[in-house]
C-alpha positions as CSV (number, residue, x, y, z in Angstrom):
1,X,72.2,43.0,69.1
2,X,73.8,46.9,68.2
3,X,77.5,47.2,68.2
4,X,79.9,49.9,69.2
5,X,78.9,51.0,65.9
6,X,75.6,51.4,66.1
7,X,75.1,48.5,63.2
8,X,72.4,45.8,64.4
9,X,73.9,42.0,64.3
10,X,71.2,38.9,64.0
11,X,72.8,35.4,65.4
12,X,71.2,32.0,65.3
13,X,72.2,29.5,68.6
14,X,72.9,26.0,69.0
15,X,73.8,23.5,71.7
16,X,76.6,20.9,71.4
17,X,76.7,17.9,73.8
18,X,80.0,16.6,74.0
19,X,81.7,14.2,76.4
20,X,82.7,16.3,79.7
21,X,80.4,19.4,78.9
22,X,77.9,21.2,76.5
23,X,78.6,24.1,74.3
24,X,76.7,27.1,73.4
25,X,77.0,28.6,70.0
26,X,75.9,32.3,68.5
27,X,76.8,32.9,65.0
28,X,75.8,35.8,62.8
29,X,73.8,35.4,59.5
30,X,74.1,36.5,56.5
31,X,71.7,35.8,53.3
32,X,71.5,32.8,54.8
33,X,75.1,31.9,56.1
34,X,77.1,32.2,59.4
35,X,79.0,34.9,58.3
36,X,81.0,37.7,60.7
37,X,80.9,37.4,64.6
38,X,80.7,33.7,65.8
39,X,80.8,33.1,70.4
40,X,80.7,30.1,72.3
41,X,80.8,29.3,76.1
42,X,81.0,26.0,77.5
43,X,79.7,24.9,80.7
44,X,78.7,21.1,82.7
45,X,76.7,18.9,80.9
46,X,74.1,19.8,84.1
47,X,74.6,23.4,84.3
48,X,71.3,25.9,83.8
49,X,70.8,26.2,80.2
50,X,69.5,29.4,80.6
51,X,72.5,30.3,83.2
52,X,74.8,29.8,80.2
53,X,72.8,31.6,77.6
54,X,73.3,34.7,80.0
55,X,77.1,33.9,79.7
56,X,77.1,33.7,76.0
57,X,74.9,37.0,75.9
58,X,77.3,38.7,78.2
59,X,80.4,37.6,76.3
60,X,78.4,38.2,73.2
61,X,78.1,42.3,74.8
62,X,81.3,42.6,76.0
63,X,82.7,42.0,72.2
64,X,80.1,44.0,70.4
65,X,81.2,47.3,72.4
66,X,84.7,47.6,71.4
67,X,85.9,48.5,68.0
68,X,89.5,47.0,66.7
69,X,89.2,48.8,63.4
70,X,87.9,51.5,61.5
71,X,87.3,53.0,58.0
72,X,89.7,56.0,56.6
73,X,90.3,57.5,53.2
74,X,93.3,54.7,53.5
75,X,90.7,52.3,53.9
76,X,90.8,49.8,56.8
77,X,93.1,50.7,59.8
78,X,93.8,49.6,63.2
79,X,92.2,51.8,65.4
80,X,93.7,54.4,67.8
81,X,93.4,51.7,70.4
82,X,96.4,49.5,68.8
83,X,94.5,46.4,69.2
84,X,93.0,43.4,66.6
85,X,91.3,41.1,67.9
86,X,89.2,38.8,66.0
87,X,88.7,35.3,64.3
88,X,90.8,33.2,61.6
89,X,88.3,31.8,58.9
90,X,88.2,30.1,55.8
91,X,88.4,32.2,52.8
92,X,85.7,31.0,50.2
93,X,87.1,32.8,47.2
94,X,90.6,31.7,48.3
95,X,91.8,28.9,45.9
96,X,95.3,29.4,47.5
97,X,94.0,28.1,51.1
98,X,95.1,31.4,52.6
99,X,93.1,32.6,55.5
100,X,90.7,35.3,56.2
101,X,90.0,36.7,59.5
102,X,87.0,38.5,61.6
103,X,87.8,41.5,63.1
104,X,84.4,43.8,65.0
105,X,82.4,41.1,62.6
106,X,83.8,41.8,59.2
107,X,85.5,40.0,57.1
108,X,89.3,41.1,56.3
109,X,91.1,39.3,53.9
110,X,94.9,38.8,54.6
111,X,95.9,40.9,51.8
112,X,94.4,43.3,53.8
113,X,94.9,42.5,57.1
114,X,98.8,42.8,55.4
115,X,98.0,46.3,54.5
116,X,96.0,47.4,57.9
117,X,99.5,46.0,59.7
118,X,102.5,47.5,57.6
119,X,101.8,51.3,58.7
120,X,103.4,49.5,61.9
121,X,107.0,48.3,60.5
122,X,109.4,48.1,62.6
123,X,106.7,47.6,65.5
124,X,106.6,44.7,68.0
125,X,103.1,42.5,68.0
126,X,102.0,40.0,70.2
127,X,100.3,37.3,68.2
128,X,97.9,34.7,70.7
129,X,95.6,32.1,69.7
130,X,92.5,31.2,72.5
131,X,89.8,28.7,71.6
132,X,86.6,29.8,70.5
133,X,85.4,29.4,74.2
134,X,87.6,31.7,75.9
135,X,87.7,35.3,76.6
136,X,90.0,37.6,74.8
């Protein structure tokens, strides 16, 4: 799939079966490795595979055509839209156990998320957290 960008994204799928439903996964790749944008939708264990694969395709759409943040000569900012939205995930070169996060399917690091949000001191944020399945 092509983002708002115009940068092509490759994801893998996979099912999950659990008690009252199934899920559907899309993660990206990279050498190898679910790396960047990750979706899921869940539906009823007899819902139309196929009908949910359009909803995780939809949703998948939806996120790739809106940009969060973009690249300056300050580097990484917070685009004019004053919006991040995005993923919390594990840091691998983190020994500390500090988080990294996703934002348009790139990986920030929270030193630099830090940086990206302190042009707004003195600002008000909303801060939300919605399962992987949900819309944002």
């Amino acid at each position: 799939m092509i983002d708002a960008r115009g940068l092509e994204h490759e994801f893998r799928f996979r099912t999950h079966l659990f008690g009252p439903g199934v899920a559907l996964d899309a993660f990206e790749l990279r050498d190898g490795c679910p790396a960047g944008y990750r979706f899921q939708v869940v539906g009823e264990p007899d819902e139309d595979p196929l009908a949910l694969l359009g909803k995780l395709i939809a949703k998948m759409r939806r996120a790739l055509a809106l940009t969060h943040v973009e690249d300056t000569e300050h580097g990484l900012q917070v685009n004019d839209r004053l919006i991040l939205r995005g993923t919390i995930d594990s840091d691998p070169d983190e020994r500390l156990g500090v988080p990294m996060v996703v934002i348009d399917g790139r990986e920030v690091s929270w030193d630099e998320l830090g940086r990206m949000v302190s042009t707004f001191e003195g600002w008000q944020f909303k801060l939300q957290f919605l399962d992987r399945s949900e819309e944002t």
